[in-house]
C-alpha positions as CSV (number, residue, x, y, z in Angstrom):
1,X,0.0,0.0,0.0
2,X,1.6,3.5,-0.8
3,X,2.1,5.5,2.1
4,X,-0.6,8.2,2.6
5,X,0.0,12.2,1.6
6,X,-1.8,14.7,4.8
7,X,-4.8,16.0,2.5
8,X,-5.6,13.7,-0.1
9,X,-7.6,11.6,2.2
10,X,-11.3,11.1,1.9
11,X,-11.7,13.1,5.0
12,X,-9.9,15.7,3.4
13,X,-12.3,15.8,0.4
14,X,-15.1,16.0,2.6
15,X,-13.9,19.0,4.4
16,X,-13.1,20.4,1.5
17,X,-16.4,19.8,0.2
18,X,-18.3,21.4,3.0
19,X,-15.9,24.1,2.9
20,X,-16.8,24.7,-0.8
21,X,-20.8,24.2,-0.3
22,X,-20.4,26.5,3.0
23,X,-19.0,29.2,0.6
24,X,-21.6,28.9,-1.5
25,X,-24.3,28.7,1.3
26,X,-25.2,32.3,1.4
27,X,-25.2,32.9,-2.3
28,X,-27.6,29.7,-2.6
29,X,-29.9,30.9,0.3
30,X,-30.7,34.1,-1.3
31,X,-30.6,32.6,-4.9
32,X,-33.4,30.9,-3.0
33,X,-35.1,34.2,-2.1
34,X,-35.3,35.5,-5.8
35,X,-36.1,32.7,-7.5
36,X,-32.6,31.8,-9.0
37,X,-31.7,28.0,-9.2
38,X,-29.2,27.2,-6.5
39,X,-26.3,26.2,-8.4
40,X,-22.5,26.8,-9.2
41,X,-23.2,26.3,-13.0
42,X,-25.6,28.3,-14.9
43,X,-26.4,28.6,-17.9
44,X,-27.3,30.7,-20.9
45,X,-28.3,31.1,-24.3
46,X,-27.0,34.5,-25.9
47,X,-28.8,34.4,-29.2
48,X,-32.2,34.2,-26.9
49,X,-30.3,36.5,-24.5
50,X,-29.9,39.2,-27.3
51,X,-32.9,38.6,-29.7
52,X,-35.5,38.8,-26.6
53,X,-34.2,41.6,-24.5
54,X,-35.8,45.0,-25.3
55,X,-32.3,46.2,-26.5
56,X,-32.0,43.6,-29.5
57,X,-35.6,43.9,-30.3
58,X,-35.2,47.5,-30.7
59,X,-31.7,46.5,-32.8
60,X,-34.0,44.3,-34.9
61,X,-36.5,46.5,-35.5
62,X,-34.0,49.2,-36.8
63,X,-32.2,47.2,-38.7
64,X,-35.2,45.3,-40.9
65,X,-36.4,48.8,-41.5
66,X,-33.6,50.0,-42.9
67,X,-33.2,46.5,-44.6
68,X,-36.2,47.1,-46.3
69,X,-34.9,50.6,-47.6
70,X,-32.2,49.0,-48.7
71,X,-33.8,46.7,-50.3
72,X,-36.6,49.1,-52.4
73,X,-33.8,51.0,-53.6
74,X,-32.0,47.8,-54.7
75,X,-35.3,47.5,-56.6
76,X,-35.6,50.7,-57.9
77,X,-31.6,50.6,-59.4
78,X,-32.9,47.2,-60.7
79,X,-36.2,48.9,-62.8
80,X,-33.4,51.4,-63.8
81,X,-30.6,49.6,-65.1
82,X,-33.5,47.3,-66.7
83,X,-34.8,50.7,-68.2
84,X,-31.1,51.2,-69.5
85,X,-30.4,48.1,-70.8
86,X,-33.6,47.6,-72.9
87,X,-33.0,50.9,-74.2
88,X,-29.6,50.0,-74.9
89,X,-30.7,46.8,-77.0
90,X,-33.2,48.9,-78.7
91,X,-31.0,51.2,-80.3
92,X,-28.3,47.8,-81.0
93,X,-29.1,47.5,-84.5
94,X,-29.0,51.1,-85.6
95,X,-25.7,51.6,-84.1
96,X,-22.0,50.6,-85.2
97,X,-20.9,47.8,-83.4
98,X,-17.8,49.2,-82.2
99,X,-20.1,52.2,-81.1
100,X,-22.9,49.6,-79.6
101,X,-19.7,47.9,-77.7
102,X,-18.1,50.9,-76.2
103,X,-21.5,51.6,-74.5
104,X,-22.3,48.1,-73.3
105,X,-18.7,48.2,-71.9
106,X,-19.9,51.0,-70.3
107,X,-22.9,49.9,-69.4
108,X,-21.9,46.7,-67.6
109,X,-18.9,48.9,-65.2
110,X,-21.7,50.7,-64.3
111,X,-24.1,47.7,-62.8
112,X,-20.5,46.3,-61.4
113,X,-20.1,49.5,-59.6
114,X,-23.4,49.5,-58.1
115,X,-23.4,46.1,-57.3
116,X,-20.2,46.7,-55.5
117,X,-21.7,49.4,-53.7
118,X,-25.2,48.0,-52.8
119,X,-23.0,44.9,-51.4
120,X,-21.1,47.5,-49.6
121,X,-23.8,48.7,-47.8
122,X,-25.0,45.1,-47.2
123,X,-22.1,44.3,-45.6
124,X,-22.3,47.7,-43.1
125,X,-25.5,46.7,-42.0
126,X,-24.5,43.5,-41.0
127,X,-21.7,44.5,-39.3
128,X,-24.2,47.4,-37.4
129,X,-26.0,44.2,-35.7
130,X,-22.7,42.4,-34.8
131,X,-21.5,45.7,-32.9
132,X,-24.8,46.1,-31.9
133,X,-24.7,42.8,-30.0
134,X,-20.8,43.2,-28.7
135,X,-22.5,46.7,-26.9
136,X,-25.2,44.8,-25.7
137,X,-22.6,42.4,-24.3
138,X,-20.7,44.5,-22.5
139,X,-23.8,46.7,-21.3
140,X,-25.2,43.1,-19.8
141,X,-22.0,41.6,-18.4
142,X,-22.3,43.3,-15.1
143,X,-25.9,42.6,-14.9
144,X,-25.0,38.9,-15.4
145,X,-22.8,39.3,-13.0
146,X,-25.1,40.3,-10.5
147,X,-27.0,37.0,-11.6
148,X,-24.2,34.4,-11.0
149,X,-23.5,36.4,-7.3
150,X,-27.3,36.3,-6.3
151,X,-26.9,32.3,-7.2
152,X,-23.9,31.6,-5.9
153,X,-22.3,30.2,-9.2
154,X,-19.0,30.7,-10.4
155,X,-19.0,29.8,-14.1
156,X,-22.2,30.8,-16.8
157,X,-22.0,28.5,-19.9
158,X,-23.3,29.4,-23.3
159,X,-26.4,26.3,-23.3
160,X,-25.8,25.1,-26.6
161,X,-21.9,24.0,-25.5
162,X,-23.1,22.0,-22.4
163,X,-23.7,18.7,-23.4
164,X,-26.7,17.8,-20.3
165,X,-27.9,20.2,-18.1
166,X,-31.2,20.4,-16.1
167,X,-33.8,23.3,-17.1
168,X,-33.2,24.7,-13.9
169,X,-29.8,26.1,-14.4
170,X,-31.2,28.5,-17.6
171,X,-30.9,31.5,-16.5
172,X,-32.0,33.3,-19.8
173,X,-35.3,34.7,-18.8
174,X,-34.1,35.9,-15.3
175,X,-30.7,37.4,-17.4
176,X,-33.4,39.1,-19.6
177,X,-35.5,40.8,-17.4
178,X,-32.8,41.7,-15.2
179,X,-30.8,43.7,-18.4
180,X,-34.3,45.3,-19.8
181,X,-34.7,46.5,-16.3
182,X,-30.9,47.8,-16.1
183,X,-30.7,49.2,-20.0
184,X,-33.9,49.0,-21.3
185,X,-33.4,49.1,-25.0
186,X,-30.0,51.3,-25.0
187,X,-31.7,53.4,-27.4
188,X,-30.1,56.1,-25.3
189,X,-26.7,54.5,-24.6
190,X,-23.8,56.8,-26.0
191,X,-22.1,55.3,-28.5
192,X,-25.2,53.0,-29.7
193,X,-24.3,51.4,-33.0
194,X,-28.0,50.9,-33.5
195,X,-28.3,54.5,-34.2
Protein backbone atom coordinates (compact mmCIF):
# COMPACT_ATOMS: atom_id res chain seq x y z
CA UNK A 1 0.00 0.00 0.00
CA UNK A 2 1.63 3.49 -0.82
CA UNK A 3 2.10 5.46 2.09
CA UNK A 4 -0.59 8.23 2.60
CA UNK A 5 -0.01 12.24 1.61
CA UNK A 6 -1.84 14.66 4.76
CA UNK A 7 -4.75 15.97 2.54
CA UNK A 8 -5.60 13.66 -0.14
CA UNK A 9 -7.59 11.64 2.17
CA UNK A 10 -11.34 11.06 1.90
CA UNK A 11 -11.71 13.05 5.02
CA UNK A 12 -9.89 15.70 3.39
CA UNK A 13 -12.27 15.82 0.41
CA UNK A 14 -15.10 15.99 2.64
CA UNK A 15 -13.94 18.99 4.39
CA UNK A 16 -13.08 20.38 1.49
CA UNK A 17 -16.39 19.81 0.24
CA UNK A 18 -18.33 21.43 3.04
CA UNK A 19 -15.92 24.09 2.88
CA UNK A 20 -16.84 24.74 -0.77
CA UNK A 21 -20.77 24.17 -0.27
CA UNK A 22 -20.36 26.49 3.03
CA UNK A 23 -19.00 29.24 0.61
CA UNK A 24 -21.64 28.86 -1.55
CA UNK A 25 -24.32 28.68 1.34
CA UNK A 26 -25.24 32.31 1.45
CA UNK A 27 -25.18 32.90 -2.33
CA UNK A 28 -27.61 29.68 -2.63
CA UNK A 29 -29.86 30.92 0.31
CA UNK A 30 -30.71 34.07 -1.33
CA UNK A 31 -30.64 32.65 -4.92
CA UNK A 32 -33.40 30.86 -3.02
CA UNK A 33 -35.13 34.22 -2.05
CA UNK A 34 -35.31 35.49 -5.80
CA UNK A 35 -36.12 32.74 -7.49
CA UNK A 36 -32.61 31.77 -8.98
CA UNK A 37 -31.68 28.04 -9.15
CA UNK A 38 -29.25 27.23 -6.47
CA UNK A 39 -26.29 26.24 -8.36
CA UNK A 40 -22.45 26.75 -9.19
CA UNK A 41 -23.20 26.32 -12.99
CA UNK A 42 -25.58 28.29 -14.88
CA UNK A 43 -26.44 28.55 -17.89
CA UNK A 44 -27.26 30.70 -20.93
CA UNK A 45 -28.34 31.13 -24.31
CA UNK A 46 -26.99 34.45 -25.95
CA UNK A 47 -28.79 34.36 -29.24
CA UNK A 48 -32.16 34.24 -26.93
CA UNK A 49 -30.30 36.47 -24.55
CA UNK A 50 -29.86 39.24 -27.28
CA UNK A 51 -32.88 38.56 -29.69
CA UNK A 52 -35.54 38.75 -26.60
CA UNK A 53 -34.21 41.62 -24.51
CA UNK A 54 -35.82 45.00 -25.26
CA UNK A 55 -32.28 46.23 -26.55
CA UNK A 56 -32.00 43.65 -29.53
CA UNK A 57 -35.60 43.94 -30.35
CA UNK A 58 -35.19 47.49 -30.73
CA UNK A 59 -31.66 46.49 -32.77
CA UNK A 60 -34.02 44.34 -34.88
CA UNK A 61 -36.51 46.54 -35.50
CA UNK A 62 -34.02 49.21 -36.83
CA UNK A 63 -32.23 47.25 -38.74
CA UNK A 64 -35.17 45.28 -40.86
CA UNK A 65 -36.35 48.75 -41.55
CA UNK A 66 -33.56 49.99 -42.89
CA UNK A 67 -33.17 46.54 -44.62
CA UNK A 68 -36.24 47.14 -46.32
CA UNK A 69 -34.92 50.58 -47.60
CA UNK A 70 -32.24 49.01 -48.70
CA UNK A 71 -33.78 46.69 -50.34
CA UNK A 72 -36.58 49.12 -52.38
CA UNK A 73 -33.75 51.01 -53.56
CA UNK A 74 -31.97 47.77 -54.75
CA UNK A 75 -35.31 47.55 -56.56
CA UNK A 76 -35.61 50.72 -57.88
CA UNK A 77 -31.55 50.58 -59.43
CA UNK A 78 -32.93 47.18 -60.67
CA UNK A 79 -36.21 48.90 -62.79
CA UNK A 80 -33.41 51.41 -63.79
CA UNK A 81 -30.64 49.57 -65.14
CA UNK A 82 -33.53 47.29 -66.73
CA UNK A 83 -34.82 50.71 -68.18
CA UNK A 84 -31.12 51.19 -69.47
CA UNK A 85 -30.44 48.06 -70.77
CA UNK A 86 -33.56 47.61 -72.85
CA UNK A 87 -33.05 50.95 -74.24
CA UNK A 88 -29.55 50.04 -74.94
CA UNK A 89 -30.73 46.80 -77.02
CA UNK A 90 -33.18 48.89 -78.66
CA UNK A 91 -31.01 51.20 -80.25
CA UNK A 92 -28.31 47.83 -81.00
CA UNK A 93 -29.10 47.51 -84.50
CA UNK A 94 -29.04 51.11 -85.61
CA UNK A 95 -25.67 51.62 -84.11
CA UNK A 96 -21.96 50.65 -85.25
CA UNK A 97 -20.94 47.78 -83.39
CA UNK A 98 -17.77 49.20 -82.18
CA UNK A 99 -20.11 52.22 -81.06
CA UNK A 100 -22.87 49.64 -79.61
CA UNK A 101 -19.70 47.86 -77.66
CA UNK A 102 -18.07 50.88 -76.20
CA UNK A 103 -21.54 51.60 -74.52
CA UNK A 104 -22.32 48.12 -73.35
CA UNK A 105 -18.74 48.18 -71.91
CA UNK A 106 -19.87 51.03 -70.27
CA UNK A 107 -22.89 49.91 -69.36
CA UNK A 108 -21.92 46.75 -67.64
CA UNK A 109 -18.87 48.86 -65.21
CA UNK A 110 -21.69 50.70 -64.34
CA UNK A 111 -24.10 47.65 -62.85
CA UNK A 112 -20.45 46.30 -61.37
CA UNK A 113 -20.07 49.45 -59.65
CA UNK A 114 -23.44 49.48 -58.10
CA UNK A 115 -23.36 46.10 -57.29
CA UNK A 116 -20.22 46.67 -55.55
CA UNK A 117 -21.68 49.38 -53.74
CA UNK A 118 -25.21 48.03 -52.81
CA UNK A 119 -23.00 44.88 -51.42
CA UNK A 120 -21.13 47.46 -49.58
CA UNK A 121 -23.84 48.66 -47.84
CA UNK A 122 -25.04 45.12 -47.16
CA UNK A 123 -22.12 44.34 -45.58
CA UNK A 124 -22.33 47.71 -43.10
CA UNK A 125 -25.52 46.74 -42.02
CA UNK A 126 -24.50 43.48 -40.99
CA UNK A 127 -21.67 44.51 -39.30
CA UNK A 128 -24.17 47.45 -37.41
CA UNK A 129 -25.99 44.16 -35.67
CA UNK A 130 -22.72 42.35 -34.76
CA UNK A 131 -21.48 45.75 -32.93
CA UNK A 132 -24.78 46.09 -31.87
CA UNK A 133 -24.68 42.81 -30.02
CA UNK A 134 -20.76 43.24 -28.68
CA UNK A 135 -22.51 46.75 -26.86
CA UNK A 136 -25.21 44.81 -25.68
CA UNK A 137 -22.61 42.40 -24.31
CA UNK A 138 -20.69 44.51 -22.46
CA UNK A 139 -23.84 46.70 -21.25
CA UNK A 140 -25.18 43.05 -19.84
CA UNK A 141 -22.02 41.59 -18.38
CA UNK A 142 -22.33 43.26 -15.15
CA UNK A 143 -25.88 42.58 -14.92
CA UNK A 144 -25.04 38.92 -15.40
CA UNK A 145 -22.79 39.32 -13.03
CA UNK A 146 -25.13 40.28 -10.47
CA UNK A 147 -27.00 37.00 -11.56
CA UNK A 148 -24.21 34.39 -10.96
CA UNK A 149 -23.55 36.38 -7.28
CA UNK A 150 -27.29 36.34 -6.34
CA UNK A 151 -26.91 32.31 -7.23
CA UNK A 152 -23.93 31.60 -5.92
CA UNK A 153 -22.34 30.16 -9.18
CA UNK A 154 -19.01 30.66 -10.36
CA UNK A 155 -19.04 29.84 -14.11
CA UNK A 156 -22.24 30.85 -16.83
CA UNK A 157 -22.00 28.51 -19.86
CA UNK A 158 -23.26 29.37 -23.33
CA UNK A 159 -26.38 26.31 -23.27
CA UNK A 160 -25.82 25.09 -26.56
CA UNK A 161 -21.86 24.01 -25.47
CA UNK A 162 -23.12 21.99 -22.43
CA UNK A 163 -23.70 18.72 -23.39
CA UNK A 164 -26.66 17.76 -20.27
CA UNK A 165 -27.93 20.21 -18.13
CA UNK A 166 -31.23 20.38 -16.07
CA UNK A 167 -33.80 23.30 -17.08
CA UNK A 168 -33.24 24.66 -13.88
CA UNK A 169 -29.81 26.09 -14.43
CA UNK A 170 -31.23 28.53 -17.62
CA UNK A 171 -30.88 31.48 -16.52
CA UNK A 172 -32.03 33.31 -19.78
CA UNK A 173 -35.32 34.72 -18.82
CA UNK A 174 -34.09 35.87 -15.28
CA UNK A 175 -30.67 37.40 -17.41
CA UNK A 176 -33.40 39.12 -19.60
CA UNK A 177 -35.46 40.82 -17.36
CA UNK A 178 -32.78 41.67 -15.24
CA UNK A 179 -30.79 43.66 -18.40
CA UNK A 180 -34.30 45.33 -19.79
CA UNK A 181 -34.70 46.48 -16.28
CA UNK A 182 -30.93 47.82 -16.11
CA UNK A 183 -30.67 49.23 -19.96
CA UNK A 184 -33.92 49.01 -21.31
CA UNK A 185 -33.37 49.08 -24.97
CA UNK A 186 -29.95 51.29 -24.97
CA UNK A 187 -31.66 53.42 -27.37
CA UNK A 188 -30.05 56.14 -25.34
CA UNK A 189 -26.67 54.46 -24.60
CA UNK A 190 -23.81 56.77 -26.05
CA UNK A 191 -22.10 55.33 -28.54
CA UNK A 192 -25.20 52.95 -29.74
CA UNK A 193 -24.27 51.37 -33.04
CA UNK A 194 -27.96 50.95 -33.54
CA UNK A 195 -28.35 54.47 -34.24
Amino acid sequence: MAPRTAGTGPLCALLCGLAVAGGFAAGAARAQQIGLPQTSILTISPDRLFAESAFGKRVAREIEAESAVLAAENRRIEAELSAEERELTDRRPEMEPDAFRVLADAFDEKVQQIRVEQDAKARALARRGEAAQVEFLQAARPVLESLMRDSGAGVILERSSVFLSANATDVTDAAIARIDAAIGDGAGEAGNPGK
